[in-house]
Every structure is written in structure tokens, then in C-alpha cells.
N, C-alpha and C positions, 0 to 999 in steps of 0.2 A: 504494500500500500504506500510506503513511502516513497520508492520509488515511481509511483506512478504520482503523487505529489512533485515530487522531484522535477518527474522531466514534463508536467503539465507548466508547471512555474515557468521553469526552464524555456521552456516556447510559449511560454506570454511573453517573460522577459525579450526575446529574444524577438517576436512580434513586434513589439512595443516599438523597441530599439530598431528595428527597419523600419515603421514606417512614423519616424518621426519627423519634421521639419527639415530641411536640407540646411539651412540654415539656423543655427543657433540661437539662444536667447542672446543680445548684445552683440551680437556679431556684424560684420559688414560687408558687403560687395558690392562692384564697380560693374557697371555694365555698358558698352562700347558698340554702336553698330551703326546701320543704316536704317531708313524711314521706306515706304512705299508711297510715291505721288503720283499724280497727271501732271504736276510745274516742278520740276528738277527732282532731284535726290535728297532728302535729308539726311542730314547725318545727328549722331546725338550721344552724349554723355551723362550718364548718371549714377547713383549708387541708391542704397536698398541697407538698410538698418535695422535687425529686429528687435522690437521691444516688447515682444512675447511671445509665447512658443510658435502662435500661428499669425501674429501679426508684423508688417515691417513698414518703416514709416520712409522716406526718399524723396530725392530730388533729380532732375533733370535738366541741361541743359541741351537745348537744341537748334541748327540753322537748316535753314533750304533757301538754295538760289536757282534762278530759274532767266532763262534768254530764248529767245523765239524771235524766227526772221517771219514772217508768215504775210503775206502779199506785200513785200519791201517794209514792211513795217517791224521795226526793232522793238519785241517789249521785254522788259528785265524786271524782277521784282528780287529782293530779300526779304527773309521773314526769320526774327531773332523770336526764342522763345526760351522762357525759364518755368521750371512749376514744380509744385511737388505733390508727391503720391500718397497714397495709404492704400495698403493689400489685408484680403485674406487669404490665407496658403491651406488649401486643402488637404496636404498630405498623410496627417494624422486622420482627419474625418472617415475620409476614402483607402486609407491604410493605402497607401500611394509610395514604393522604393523610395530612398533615400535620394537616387539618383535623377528622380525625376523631381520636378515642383510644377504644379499646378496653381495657379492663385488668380482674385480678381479683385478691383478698386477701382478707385475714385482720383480723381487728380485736379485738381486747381491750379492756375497761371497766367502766366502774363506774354503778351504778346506783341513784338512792334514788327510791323510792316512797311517796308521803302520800295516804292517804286521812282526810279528819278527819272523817267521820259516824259518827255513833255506832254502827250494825249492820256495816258493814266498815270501821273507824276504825280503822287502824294504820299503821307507818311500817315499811317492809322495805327494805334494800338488797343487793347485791350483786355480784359479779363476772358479768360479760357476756364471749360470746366465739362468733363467728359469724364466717362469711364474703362474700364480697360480692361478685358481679359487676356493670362498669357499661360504659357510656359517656358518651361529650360530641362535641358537635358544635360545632364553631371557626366564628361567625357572621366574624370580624377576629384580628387577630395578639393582640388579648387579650382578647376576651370568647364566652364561648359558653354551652350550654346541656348540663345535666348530666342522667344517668339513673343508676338503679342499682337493684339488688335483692339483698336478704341475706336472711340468716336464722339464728339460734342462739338463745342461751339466754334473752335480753338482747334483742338487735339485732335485727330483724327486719321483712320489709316491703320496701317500695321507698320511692324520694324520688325530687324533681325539682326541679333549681334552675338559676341560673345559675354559673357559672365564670368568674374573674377573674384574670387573669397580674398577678402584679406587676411 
């Protein structure tokens, strides 16, 4: 009987302990990639903080430039953006590998917009606020590959990068 206590424990522990958060309580990571558009590429920078087993709190910074000759007409625009997140990580709900993360949130930010040609020449900014589902796949205990899809006011699209534990 004890043995069969033993090894029942033994694989909850051990249950448990797979599918907990890929990320730790307090822990940090960097994540690096590209955007999806229809007006150029974005690129973008940000990191992911957790401040509880399933939750991570982050920020973002991002650009996309964009040029188009389209019947002799030049039009160029940049668009500067900063903002930050909040996730829920599903990986203990869903008992989800270690190596994978599942999560989804909210994000709020800011946004300026420059176009300098003289027929849409203006400079706009303003408040963003969308929300986001993604994942990431854990290639090592700290690097992997990220996905995501949002969409709101501001934010919107998907991206693909890598993920980096510090």
C-alpha cells in the first residue's frame, strides 16, 4: 500500500512539475521579432515579467515604415509605438508541457504616426488598446520561438519572433 502511495505522489509531483508555467514567479524574458502588415514590416521589442504563477505583466516597443510609388505618387508613412501588456498563461489550467506557453491579454499604448508628403503629410497620435492571443515554443530552458495575434484600435495583426529567458 505504501508503495502504491508512493508512486501515486510521485506522479502528481511529477504532473505538477511538467505542466507548470514556462516561466517562473519573478522571472523575465525578452522577446524580438517581426509584425504582419499590408504598409511595410514591423519590427518590435519587448519583454514579459511574471508576477505570479500564471500571470506576466510587459512592455513593448515597436516601429513600421512603409513607401509606395503607386501611379507616380510617393507615399511614406512611420508609425512609432510603445505599450504594455498583461497575460494569462494557461499552462497549468490545461496541464500544457513546460515547453510550450499558451497565454492571452490585454495591452494599452501609445501611438505617433508621421507621414511627411505633402497630399497625406500629417502627424497623428494616440491611445491604443487591443487584445492579444499567442504562443511560444521552448526550443532549450531559454530560448524559443514566439506567435501571437491581436487586434484593437492601435495594435493589431500578428508577429513572430524569438523569446529569451533571462
Amino acid at each position: 500500500m505504501k508503495k502504491l502511495f508512493l508512486t501515486a505522489g510521485l506522479f502528481l509531483l511529477v504532473s505538477i512539475v511538467y505542466a507548470q508555467s514556462p516561466l517562473s514567479v519573478g522571472g523575465t524574458q525578452i522577446n524580438a521579432g517581426f509584425g504582419f502588415s499590408d504598409h511595410g514590416l514591423p519590427v518590435y521589442v519587448g519583454f514579459d515579467h511574471s508576477v505570479g504563477h500564471d500571470f506576466t505583466l510587459g512592455g513593448e516597443l515597436s516601429y513600421r515604415g512603409y513607401s509606395d510609388d503607386w501611379n507616380n505618387y510617393n507615399y511614406h508613412h512611420d508609425v512609432w509605438g510603445i505599450s504594455g501588456n498583461a497575460n494569462y498563461h494557461f499552462n497549468r489550467v490545461l496541464q500544457i508541457p513546460r515547453n510550450w506557453d499558451f497565454y492571452a491579454g490585454l495591452n494599452v499604448g501609445f501611438y505617433a504616426w508621421h507621414s511627411p508628403d505633402a497630399y497625406h503629410g500629417d502627424d497623428t497620435s494616440g491611445l491604443g488598446l487591443g487584445a492579444q492571443v499567442g504562443g511560444r515554443y521552448y526550443f532549450s530552458n531559454k530560448v524559443g520561438i514566439n506567435f501571437e495575434i491581436g487586434g484593437g484600435n492601435a495594435f493589431s495583426g500578428g508577429k513572430i519572433g524569438l523569446t529569451f529567458k533571462l
